[in-house]
C-alpha positions as a Markdown table, in Angstrom:
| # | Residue | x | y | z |
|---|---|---|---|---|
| 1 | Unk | -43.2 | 19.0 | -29.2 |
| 2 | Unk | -39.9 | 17.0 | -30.5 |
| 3 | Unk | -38.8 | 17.6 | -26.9 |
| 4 | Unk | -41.4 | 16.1 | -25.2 |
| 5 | Unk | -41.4 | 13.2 | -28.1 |
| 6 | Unk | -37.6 | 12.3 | -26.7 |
| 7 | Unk | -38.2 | 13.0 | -23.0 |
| 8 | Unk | -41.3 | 10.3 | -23.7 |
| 9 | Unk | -38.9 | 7.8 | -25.4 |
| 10 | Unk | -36.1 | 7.8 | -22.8 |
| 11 | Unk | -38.6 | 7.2 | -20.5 |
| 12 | Unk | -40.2 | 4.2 | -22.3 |
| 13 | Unk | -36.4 | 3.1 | -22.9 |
| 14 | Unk | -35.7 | 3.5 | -19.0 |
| 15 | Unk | -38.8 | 1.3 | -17.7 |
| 16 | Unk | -38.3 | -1.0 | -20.6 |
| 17 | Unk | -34.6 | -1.9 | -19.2 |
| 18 | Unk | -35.8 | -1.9 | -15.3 |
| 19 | Unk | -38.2 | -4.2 | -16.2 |
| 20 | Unk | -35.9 | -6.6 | -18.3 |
| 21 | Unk | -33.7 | -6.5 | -15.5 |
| 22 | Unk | -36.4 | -7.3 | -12.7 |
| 23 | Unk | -37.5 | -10.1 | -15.2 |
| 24 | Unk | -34.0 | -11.7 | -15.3 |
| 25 | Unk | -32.6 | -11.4 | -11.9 |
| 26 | Unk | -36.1 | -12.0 | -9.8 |
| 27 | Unk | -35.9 | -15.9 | -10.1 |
| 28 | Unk | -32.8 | -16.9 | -9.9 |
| 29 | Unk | -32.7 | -19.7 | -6.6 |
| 30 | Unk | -35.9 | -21.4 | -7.4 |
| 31 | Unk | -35.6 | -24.9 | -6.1 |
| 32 | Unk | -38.2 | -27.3 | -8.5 |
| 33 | Unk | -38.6 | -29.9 | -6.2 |
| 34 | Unk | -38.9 | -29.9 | -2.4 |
| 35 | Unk | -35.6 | -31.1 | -0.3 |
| 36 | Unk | -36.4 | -34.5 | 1.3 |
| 37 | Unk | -35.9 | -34.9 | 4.8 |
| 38 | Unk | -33.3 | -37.0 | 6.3 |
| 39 | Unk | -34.9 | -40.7 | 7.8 |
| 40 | Unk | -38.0 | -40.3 | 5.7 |
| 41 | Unk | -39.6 | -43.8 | 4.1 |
| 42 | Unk | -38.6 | -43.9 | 0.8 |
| 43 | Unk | -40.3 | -47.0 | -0.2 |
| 44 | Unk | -43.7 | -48.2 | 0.8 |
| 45 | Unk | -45.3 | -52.2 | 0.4 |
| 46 | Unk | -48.7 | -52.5 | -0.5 |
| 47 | Unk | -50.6 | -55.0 | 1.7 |
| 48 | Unk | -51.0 | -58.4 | 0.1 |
| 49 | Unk | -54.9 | -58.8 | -1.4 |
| 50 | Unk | -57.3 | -60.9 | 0.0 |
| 51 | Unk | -59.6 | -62.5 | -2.0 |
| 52 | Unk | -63.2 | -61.5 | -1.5 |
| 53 | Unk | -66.3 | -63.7 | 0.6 |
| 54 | Unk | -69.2 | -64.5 | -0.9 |
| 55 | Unk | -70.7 | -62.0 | 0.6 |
| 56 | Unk | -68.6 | -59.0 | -1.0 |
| 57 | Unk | -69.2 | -60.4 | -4.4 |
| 58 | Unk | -72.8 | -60.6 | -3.8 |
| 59 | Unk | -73.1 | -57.0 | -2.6 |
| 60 | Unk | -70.7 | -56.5 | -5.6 |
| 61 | Unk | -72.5 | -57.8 | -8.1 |
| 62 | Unk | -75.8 | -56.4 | -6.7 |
| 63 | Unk | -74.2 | -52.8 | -7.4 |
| 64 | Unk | -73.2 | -53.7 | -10.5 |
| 65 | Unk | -76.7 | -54.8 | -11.8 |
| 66 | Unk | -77.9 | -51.7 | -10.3 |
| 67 | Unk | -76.1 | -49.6 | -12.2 |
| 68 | Unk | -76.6 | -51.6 | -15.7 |
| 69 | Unk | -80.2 | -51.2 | -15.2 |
| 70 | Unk | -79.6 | -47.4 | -14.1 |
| 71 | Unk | -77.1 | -46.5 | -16.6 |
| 72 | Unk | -79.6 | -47.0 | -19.9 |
């Protein structure tokens, strides 16, 4: 029985230490963020705004009423 008990122990300490040492050597070269490629755009310009016709604001403000009068 108290040779089973040890046989049992040194095999819990065995997988205990493979596992510590799977757990501390399997990430070692992770790269966080993604290498950029050479020549890409690295800035971008957002179009100027154009102001909006009468007719967007109407069909704006027409959804807008509709969804006051839905939303209650």
């Amino acid at each position: 029985m108290k040779n089973e008990r040890r046989i049992m122990k040194r095999l819990l300490y065995i997988a205990m230490t493979a596992m510590a040492v799977a757990v501390t050597t399997a990430c070692k070269n992770v790269d966080e963020e993604p290498h950029i490629n050479q020549g890409y755009a690295t800035s971008y310009r957002v179009p100027d705004a154009e102001p909006m016709t009468a007719e967007d604001s109407a069909i704006v403000a027409a959804q807008q009423l509709e969804y006051d009068t839905n939303a209650k």
